[in-house]
N, C-alpha and C positions, 0 to 999 in steps of 0.2 A: 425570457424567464417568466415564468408563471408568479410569482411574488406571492399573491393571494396563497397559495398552496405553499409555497417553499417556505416563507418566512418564519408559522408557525412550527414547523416542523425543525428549523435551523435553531431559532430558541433554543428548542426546548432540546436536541441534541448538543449545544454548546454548553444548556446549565449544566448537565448531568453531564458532560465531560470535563467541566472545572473541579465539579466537585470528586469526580473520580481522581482527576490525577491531584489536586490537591490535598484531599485528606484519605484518599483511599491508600489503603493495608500492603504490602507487596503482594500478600496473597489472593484481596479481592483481586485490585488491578492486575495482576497474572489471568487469575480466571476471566474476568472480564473482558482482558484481551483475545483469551482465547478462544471465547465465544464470539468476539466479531472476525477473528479470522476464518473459525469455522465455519459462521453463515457466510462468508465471503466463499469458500471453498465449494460449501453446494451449492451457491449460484454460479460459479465457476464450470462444476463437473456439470448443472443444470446446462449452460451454454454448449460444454461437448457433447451433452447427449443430443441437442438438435442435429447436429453433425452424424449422430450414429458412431461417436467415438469407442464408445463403454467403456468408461470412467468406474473402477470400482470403490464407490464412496464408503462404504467401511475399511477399506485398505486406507485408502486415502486421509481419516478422522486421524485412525490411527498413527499414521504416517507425520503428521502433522502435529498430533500431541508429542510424541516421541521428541519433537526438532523442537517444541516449546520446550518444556520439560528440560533439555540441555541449556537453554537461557535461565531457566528460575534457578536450578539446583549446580550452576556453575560455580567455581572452579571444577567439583567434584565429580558433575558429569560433563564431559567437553563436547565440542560439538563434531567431533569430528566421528569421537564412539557413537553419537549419534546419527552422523548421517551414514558410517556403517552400517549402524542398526534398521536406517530405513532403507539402504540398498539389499541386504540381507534378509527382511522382513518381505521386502518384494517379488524379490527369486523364487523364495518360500514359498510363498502364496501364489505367483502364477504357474511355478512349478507343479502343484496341489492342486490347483482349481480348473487350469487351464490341462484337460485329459481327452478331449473330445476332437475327433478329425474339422469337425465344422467350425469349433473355434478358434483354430489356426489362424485363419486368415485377418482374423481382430486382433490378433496380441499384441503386434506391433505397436498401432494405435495407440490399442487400451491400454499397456505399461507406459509407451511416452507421457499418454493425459494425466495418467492417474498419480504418477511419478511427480512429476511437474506441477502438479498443486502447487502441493505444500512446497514444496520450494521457492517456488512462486511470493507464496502467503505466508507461509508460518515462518520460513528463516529469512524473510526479510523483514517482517512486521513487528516480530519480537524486537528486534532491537530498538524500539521503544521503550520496552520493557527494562533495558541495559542503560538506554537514555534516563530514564527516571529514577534509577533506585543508583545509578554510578554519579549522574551531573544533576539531579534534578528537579525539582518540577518544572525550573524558569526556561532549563534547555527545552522541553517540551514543547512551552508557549513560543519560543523563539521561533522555531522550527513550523509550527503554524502560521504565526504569526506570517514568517516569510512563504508561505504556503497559498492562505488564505488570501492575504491582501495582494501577491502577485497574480493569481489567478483572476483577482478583480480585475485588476490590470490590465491583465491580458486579452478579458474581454469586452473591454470598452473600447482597450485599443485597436482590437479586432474589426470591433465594428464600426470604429469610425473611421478609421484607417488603413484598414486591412486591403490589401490588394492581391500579395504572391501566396498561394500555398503552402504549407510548411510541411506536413502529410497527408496530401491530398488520399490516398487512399485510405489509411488509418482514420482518419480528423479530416474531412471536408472543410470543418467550416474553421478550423486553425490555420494565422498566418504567421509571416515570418514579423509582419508591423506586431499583431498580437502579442509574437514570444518578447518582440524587445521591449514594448511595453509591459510585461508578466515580469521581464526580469529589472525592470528600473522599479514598479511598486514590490519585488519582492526586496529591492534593495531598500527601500522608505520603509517594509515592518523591520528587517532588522535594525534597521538606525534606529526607529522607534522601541523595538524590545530589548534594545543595547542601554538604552539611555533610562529605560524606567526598569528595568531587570535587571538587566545583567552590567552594571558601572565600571565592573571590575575589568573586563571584557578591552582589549584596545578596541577604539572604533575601528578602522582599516579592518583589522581582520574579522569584525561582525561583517561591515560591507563587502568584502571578498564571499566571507561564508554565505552570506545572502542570496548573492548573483549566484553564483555555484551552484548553492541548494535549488537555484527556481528552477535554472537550466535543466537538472535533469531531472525534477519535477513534472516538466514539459515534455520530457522522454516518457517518463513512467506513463499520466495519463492517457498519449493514442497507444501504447503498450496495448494499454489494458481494452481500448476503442475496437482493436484488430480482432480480438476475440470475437465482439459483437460483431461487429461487421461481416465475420467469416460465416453468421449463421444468420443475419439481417434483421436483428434485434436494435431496439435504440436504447433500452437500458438491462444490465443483470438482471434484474426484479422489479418487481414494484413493491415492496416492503416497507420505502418509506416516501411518505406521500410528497409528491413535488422533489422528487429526490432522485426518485430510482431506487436502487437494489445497494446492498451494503458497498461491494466492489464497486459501484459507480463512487462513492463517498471518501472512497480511501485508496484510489485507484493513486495520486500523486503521491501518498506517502510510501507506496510500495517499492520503489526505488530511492526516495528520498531518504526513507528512515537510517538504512545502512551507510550511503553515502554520507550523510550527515553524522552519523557516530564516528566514523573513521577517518572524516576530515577535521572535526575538533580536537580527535586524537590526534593527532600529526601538527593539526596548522595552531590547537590554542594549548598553550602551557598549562 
């Protein structure tokens, strides 16, 4: 870890997300979300086009506000008229655009990649947005908290411990010592954002939700690793200094955030 470079940058990305999810509007934090999921999306379609995929990224903007747009204005638009809408809106369009003998041979491709964004990004990311304005701001920090400091975790345990692979193709440098140490500090922030946050909360089922959440945390991240690797890139972008690219920053919550909504549904009263 570079520190010198990362720390300034980690600052000043934590201030400005306390303050967003704290005192921000539904309507800021909607749009605000959906500007990181969009720059997430072009460094996304950026990663397919090394591939020669042809990602059509105004399909794709599109496509992806549409699946926002059903989390802000719910009940009244659902998500399912919306992922119609973006099945429907795709047809459309390669039906329209795609006329030409020579482009035959990409369409494949280029509807799988371009499809698969936003799916990817926007309907699983939103449900932050479901997270915050249904349980929260506390569920948020919870949700980091077991996020963050398991990720620390995992990489101290990695390194001092680390012997087996855990995706060696995905994640080179992730082990299986790493994940079980990611999932014992993510179990220590929830006990900690149970006890200063959320009292209400029984302990057990904070610590169950904890382990859970880092597990497939642990998933989500080489997810997001196989991308790069397919095009032998070490990060989305370089956008944010000592960081990488937005998608490098938000690659665990991408599977996390859903999971985590639909497990406190179920598992907390």
């Amino acid at each position: 870890m570079n520190l010198r470079k990362r720390l300034p940058t980690a600052l000043v990305l934590i201030g400005l997300f306390f303050l967003l999810i704290q005192f921000g509007t539904r309507l800021v934090i909607f749009l605000v979300l959906q500007a990181i999921i969009l720059a997430a999306l072009v460094e996304f379609y950026s990663l397919a086009r090394k591939k020669k995929l042809r990602p059509q990224g105004v399909l794709g903007v599109v496509l992806s506000l549409l699946i926002g747009l059903s989390f802000f204005f719910r009940p009244a638009v659902t998500l399912d008229l919306a992922l119609f809408s973006v099945l429907f809106i795709t047809g459309v369009y390669y039906l329209y655009s795609f006329t030409r003998l020579e482009q035959l041979p990409f369409f494949t491709q280029s509807v799988a990649v371009t499809f698969f964004g936003p799916l990817y990004l926007s309907f699983t990311l939103n449900y932050l947005f479901l997270l915050r304005f249904e349980r929260g701001p506390f569920f948020i920090y919870f949700l980091c908290s077991v996020i963050f400091l398991g990720d620390t975790g995992a990489y101290f345990f990695g390194k001092i411990f680390g012997r087996h692979k855990m995706a060696p193709l995905a994640s080179p440098n992730k082990t299986w010592e790493g994940s079980l140490g990611g999932i014992v500090f993510g179990v220590l922030g929830a006990w900690l954002a149970q006890a200063v946050l959320l009292q209400d909360v029984e302990l057990w089922r904070a610590l169950v939700c904890g382990a859970l959440v880092h597990a497939v945390a642990q998933m989500s991240d080489p997810l997001e690793s196989l991308f790069k690797r397919a095009v032998g890139v070490k990060d989305s972008s370089n956008l944010l200094p000592g960081h990488g690219g937005v998608l490098d920053r938000i690659d665990s919550l991408i599977l996390a955030s859903p999971f985590f909504y639909y497990l406190i549904r179920y598992l907390w009263p």
